[in-house]
C-alpha positions in Angstrom: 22.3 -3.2 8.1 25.7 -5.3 7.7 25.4 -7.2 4.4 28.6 -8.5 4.1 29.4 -11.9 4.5 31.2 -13.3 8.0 34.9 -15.6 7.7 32.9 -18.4 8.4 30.2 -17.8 5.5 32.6 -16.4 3.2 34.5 -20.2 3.5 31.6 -21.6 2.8 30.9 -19.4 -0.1 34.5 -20.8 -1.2 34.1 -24.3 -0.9 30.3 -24.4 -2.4 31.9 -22.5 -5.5 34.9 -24.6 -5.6 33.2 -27.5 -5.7 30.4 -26.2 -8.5 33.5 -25.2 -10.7 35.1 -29.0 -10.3 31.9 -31.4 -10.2 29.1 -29.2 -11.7 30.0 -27.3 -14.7 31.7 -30.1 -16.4 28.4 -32.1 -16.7 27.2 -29.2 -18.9 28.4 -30.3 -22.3 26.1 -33.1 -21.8 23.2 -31.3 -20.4 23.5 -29.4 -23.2 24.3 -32.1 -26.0 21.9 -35.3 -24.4 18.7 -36.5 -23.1 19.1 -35.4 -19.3 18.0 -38.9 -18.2 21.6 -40.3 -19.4 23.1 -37.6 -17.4 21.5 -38.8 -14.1 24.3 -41.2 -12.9 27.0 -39.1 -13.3 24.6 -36.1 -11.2 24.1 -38.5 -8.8 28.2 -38.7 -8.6 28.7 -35.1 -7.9 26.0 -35.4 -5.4 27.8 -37.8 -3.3 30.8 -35.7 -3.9 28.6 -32.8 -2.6 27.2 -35.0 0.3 31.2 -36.1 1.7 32.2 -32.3 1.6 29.2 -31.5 3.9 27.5 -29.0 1.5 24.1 -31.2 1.2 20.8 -29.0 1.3 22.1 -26.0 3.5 18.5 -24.9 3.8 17.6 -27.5 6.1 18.3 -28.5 9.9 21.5 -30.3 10.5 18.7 -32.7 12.3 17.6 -33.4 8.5 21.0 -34.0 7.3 21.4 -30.4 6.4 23.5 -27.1 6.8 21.1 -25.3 9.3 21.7 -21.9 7.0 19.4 -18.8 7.7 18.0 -17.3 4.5 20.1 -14.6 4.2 23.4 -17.4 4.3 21.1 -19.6 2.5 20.7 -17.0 -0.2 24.7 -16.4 -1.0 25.0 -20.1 -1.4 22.0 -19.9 -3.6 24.0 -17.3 -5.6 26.8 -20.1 -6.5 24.7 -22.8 -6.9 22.4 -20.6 -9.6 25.5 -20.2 -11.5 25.1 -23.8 -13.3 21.3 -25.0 -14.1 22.5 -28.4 -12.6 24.0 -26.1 -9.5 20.9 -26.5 -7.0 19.8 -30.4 -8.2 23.3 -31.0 -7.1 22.9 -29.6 -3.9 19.3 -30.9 -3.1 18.0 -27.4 -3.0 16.3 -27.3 -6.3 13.0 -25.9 -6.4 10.0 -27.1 -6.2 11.4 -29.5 -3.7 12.9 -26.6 -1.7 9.8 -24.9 -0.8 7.9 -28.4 -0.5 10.7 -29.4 2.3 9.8 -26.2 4.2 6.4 -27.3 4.1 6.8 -30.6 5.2 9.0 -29.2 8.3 6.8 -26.3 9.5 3.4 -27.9 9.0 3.9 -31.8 8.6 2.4 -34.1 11.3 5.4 -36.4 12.3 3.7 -39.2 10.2 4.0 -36.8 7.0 7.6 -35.5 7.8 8.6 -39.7 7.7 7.0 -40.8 4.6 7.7 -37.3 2.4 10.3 -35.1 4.3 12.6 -37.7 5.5 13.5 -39.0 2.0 12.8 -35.7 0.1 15.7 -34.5 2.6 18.0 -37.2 1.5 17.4 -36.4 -2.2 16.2 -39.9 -3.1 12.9 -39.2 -4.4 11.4 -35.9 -5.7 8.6 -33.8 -5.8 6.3 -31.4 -7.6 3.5 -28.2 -6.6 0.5 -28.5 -8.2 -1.1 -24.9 -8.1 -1.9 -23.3 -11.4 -4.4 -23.9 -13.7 -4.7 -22.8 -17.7 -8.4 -21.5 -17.0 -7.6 -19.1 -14.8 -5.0 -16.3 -14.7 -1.7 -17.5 -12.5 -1.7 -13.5 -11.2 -4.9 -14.1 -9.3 -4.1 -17.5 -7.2 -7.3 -17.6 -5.1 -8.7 -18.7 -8.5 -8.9 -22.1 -9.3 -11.6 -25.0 -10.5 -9.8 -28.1 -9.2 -11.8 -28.8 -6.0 -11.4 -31.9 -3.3 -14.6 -32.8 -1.4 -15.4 -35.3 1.4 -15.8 -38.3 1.1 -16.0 -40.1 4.7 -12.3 -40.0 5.9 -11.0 -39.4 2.7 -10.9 -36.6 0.2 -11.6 -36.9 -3.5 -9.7 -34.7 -6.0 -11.0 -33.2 -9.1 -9.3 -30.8 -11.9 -6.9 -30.4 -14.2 -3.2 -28.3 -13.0 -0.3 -27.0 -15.9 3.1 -26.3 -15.8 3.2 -28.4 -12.7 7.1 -28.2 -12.4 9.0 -31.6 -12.5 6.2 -33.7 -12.1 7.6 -36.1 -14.5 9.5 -38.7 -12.4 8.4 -37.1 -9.0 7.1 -39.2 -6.2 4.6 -36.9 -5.3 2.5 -33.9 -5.5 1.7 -30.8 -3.1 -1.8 -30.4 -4.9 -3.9 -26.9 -4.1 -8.0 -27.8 -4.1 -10.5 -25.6 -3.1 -12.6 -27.2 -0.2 -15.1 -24.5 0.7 -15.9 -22.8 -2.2 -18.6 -20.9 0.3 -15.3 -19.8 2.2 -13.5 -16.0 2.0 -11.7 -16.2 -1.2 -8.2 -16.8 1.0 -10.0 -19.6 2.5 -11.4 -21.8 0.2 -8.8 -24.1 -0.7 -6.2 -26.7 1.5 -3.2 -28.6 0.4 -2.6 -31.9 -0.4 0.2 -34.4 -0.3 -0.3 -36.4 -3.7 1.8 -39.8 -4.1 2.3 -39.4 -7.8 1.2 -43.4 -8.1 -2.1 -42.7 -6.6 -5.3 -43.9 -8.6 -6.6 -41.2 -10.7 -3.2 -38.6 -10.8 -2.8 -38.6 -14.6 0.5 -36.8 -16.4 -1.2 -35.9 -19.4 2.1 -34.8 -20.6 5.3 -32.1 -20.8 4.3 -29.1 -22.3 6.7 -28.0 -24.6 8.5 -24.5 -23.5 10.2 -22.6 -26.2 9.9 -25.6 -28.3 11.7 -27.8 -25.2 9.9 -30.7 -23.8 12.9 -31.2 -21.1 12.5 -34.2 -19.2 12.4 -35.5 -15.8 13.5 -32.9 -13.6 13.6 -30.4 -15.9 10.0 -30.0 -17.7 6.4 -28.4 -16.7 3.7 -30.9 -16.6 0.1 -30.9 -17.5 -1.7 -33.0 -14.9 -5.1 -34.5 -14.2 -6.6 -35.5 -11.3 -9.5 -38.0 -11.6 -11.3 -39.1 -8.6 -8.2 -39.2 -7.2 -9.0 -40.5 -3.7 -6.4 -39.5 -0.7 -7.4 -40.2 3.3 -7.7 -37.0 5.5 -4.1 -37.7 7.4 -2.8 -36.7 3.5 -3.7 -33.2 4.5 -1.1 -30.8 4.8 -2.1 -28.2 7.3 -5.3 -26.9 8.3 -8.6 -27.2 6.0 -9.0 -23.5 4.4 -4.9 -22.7 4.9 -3.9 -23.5 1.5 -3.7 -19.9 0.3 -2.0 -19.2 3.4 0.9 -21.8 3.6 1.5 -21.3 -0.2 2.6 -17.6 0.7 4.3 -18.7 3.5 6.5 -20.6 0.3 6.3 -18.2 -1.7 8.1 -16.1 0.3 11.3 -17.2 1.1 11.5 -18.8 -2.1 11.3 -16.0 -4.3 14.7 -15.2 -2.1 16.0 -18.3 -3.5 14.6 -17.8 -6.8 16.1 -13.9 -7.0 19.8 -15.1 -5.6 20.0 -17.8 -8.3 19.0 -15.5 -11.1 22.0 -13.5 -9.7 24.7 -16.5 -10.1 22.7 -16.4 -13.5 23.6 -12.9 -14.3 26.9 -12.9 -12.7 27.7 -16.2 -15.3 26.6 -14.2 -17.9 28.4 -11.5 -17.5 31.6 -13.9 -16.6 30.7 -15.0 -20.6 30.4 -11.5 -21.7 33.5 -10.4 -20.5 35.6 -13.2 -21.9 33.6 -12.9 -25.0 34.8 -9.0 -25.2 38.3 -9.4 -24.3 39.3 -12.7 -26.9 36.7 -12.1 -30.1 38.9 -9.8 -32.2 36.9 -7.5 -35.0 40.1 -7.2 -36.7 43.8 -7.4 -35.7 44.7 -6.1 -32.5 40.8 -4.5 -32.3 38.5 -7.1 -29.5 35.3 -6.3 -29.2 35.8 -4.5 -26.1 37.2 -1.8 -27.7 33.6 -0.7 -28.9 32.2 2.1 -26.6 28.7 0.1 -26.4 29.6 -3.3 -25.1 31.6 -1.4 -22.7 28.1 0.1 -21.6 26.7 -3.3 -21.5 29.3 -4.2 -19.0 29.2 -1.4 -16.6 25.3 -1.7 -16.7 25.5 -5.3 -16.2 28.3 -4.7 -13.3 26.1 -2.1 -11.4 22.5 -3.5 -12.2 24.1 -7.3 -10.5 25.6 -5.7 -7.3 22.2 -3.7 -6.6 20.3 -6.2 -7.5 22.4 -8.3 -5.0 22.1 -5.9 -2.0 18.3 -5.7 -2.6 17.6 -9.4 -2.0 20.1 -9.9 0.9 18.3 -7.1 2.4 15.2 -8.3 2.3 16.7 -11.6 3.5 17.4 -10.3 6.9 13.6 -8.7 7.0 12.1 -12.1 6.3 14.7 -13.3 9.3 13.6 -10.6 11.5 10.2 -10.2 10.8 8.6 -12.6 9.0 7.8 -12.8 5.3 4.2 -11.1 5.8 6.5 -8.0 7.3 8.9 -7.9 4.2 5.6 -8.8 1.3 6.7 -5.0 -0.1 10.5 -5.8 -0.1 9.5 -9.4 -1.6 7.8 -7.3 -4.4 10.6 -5.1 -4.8 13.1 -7.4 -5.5 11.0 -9.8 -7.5 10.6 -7.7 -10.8 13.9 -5.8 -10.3 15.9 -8.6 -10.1 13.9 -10.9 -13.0 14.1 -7.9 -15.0 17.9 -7.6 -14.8 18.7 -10.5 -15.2 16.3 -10.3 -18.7 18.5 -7.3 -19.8 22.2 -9.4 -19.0 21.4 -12.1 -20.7 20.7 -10.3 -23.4 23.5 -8.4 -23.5 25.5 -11.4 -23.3 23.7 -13.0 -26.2 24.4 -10.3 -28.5 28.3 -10.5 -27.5 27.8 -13.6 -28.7 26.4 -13.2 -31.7 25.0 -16.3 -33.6 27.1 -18.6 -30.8 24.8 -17.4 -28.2 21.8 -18.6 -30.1 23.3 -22.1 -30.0 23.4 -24.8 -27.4 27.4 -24.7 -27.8 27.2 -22.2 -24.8 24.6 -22.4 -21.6 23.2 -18.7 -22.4 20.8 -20.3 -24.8 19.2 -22.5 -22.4 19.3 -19.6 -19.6 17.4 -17.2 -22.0 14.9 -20.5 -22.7 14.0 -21.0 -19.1 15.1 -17.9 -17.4 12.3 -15.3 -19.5 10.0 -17.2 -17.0 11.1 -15.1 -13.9 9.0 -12.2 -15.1 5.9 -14.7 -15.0 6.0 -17.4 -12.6 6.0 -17.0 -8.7 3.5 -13.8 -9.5 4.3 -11.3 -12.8 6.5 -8.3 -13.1 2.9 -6.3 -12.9 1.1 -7.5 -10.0 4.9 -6.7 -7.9 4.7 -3.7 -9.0 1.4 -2.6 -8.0 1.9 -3.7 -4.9 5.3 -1.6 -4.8 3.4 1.5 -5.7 0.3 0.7 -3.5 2.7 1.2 -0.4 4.5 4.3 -2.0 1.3 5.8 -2.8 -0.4 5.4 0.9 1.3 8.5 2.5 0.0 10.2 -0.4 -3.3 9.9 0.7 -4.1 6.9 -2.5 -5.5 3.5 -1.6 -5.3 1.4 -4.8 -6.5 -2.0 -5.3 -3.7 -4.8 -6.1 
């Protein structure tokens, strides 16, 4: 197992960071300070900056304008980019539109991968994954009331979705509807392609988060679907495959997810650091000099760089062997690395004192959005169980996850 990154990946690495440092974090302030829709023209500057230095979406094919990165290359670049919340919009590797582009190019017919992949690809629309539903509980995905039924050549959609990610302003929708409810439970449902101006798709709003709204890109919609009519060629994938194709996303996305909560962590430790060496208690006393932020940083230090090693590990699995192979690895790495990147942060805030609670600094919003790793994509629990299902099989103990 060789972890470390080659000359070639390590420039890259350089250049990506380089250019987050000089056209990313300076549009903080006013993420921070301003509505994020005044921010948009001066985003979509540092994406043409990104676009002339060749660094556009390095998870796609260079035949889709991208880098042609493998995940585990993918996943140090996602490491830099996570290091600014504006670092993957920047670099047309935000998700949901991530996953929804891998989609797109393993399962779209070629009429699909020209109306949604080829301008998704180019970063001039966006789109949004319509999965989860209040009703039911998000651990147990094969559960859901929003249903699409025949209707001649078309389908009809029916149901009500939440925290539908970055609907607002999307052009369309990856929706999950159950099609046979008669089907095994992994089989009942299909995915659709949405257009967000379709008849009957209704954003009944942006559900406030941590008393945030957000906007646009960043906010979690609440969405209806009405009799919202789409013809059968709007089908992505096989009738019945939904379940399956949204693990197939699932999968390598968590990777991304994991790698930018490490650029996360590795920023707010960055902050802690400074924070300990320049904040004085009295004269010639920082607070580095106390015995227990020192603790906070070594723990911070070591929990980062395993956390690290974990996730680029099962990177190369998923490259080898598929992510069904590496589901236990996926697991692993999903509530270790949510979970320290919940206990850096917070470590970082308390450095901070009352500063950290305020929007004068990014931590804030990072605490905000960032407590969310431990729920979405699956919950710290349900990982877990599947972690100890596997340890516990030589054991002789079959448990149910």
């Amino acid at each position: 197992m060789n972890l470390a990154p080659d000359a070639e990946l390590l420039a890259l690495v350089q250049r990506t960071r380089a250019c987050v440092e000089r056209d990313v974090l300076p549009l903080e302030h006013d993420f921070l300070a301003r509505p994020f829709r005044e921010l948009l023209p001066r985003l979509e500057s540092a994406r043409a900056r990104v676009r002339a230095l060749g660094l556009w979406a390095p998870h796609l094919p260079q035949a889709w304008g991208g880098l042609g990165l493998a995940l585990p290359a993918f996943a140090r670049l996602a490491e830099e980019l996570g290091r600014s919340p504006l670092g993957p919009l920047a670099f047309n590797c935000q998700a949901p539109d991530v996953g929804n582009m891998e989609l797109l190019l393993a399962h779209g017919t070629p009429e699909q991968q020209q109306r949604f992949l080829r301008p998704l690809a180019a970063g001039s629309l966006r789109s949004c994954f319509s999965m989860t539903e209040q009703e039911h509980a998000g651990s147990n995905p094969v559960l859901m009331s929003t249903c699409a039924r025949r209707d001649g050549d078309d389908y009809v959609i029916e149901g009500r979705k939440w925290f539908t990610s970055s609907a607002d302003g999307a052009a369309f929708a990856v929706v999950m509807a159950v099609t046979d409810p008669q089907a095994a439970p992994h089989a009942r449902a299909s995915l659709f392609l949405v257009p967000t101006d379709t008849p009957g798709f209704r954003l009944l709003r942006n559900i406030p988060v941590m008393g945030e709204v957000g906007a646009d890109y960043f906010s979690h919609a609440e969405v209806a679907y009405e009799h919202c009519r789409v013809p059968g060629s709007l089908r992505l994938g096989a009738e019945g495959a939904g379940f399956a194709l949204a693990q197939e996303r699932l999968g390598p996305g968590r990777i991304h997810h994991a790698m930018r909560w490490i650029g996360v962590a590795e920023r707010a430790l960055d902050m802690l650091c400074r924070r300990a060496a320049t904040r004085l208690l009295a004269p010639g006393r920082p607070l580095a000099s106390r015995q227990a932020v020192q603790h906070w940083i070594a723990e911070s230090r070591v929990a980062i760089d395993a956390a690290r090693l974990l996730v680029l590990d099962a990177a190369q699995r998923i490259e080898r062997e598929g992510a069904a192979a590496a589901r236990v690895a996926i697991s692993a790495l999903k509530f270790h690395v949510a979970g320290m990147l919940d206990q850096v942060l917070d470590h970082a805030l308390q450095a901070h004192g009352a500063l950290g609670l305020t929007d004068d600094t990014v931590l804030a919003w990072f605490w905000r959005h960032e407590r969310a790793a431990r729920i979405y994509d699956g919950p710290d629990e349900v990982h877990k169980s599947v972690v100890a299902r596997q340890v516990l099989k030589p054991y002789g103990v079959d448990v149910e996850v």
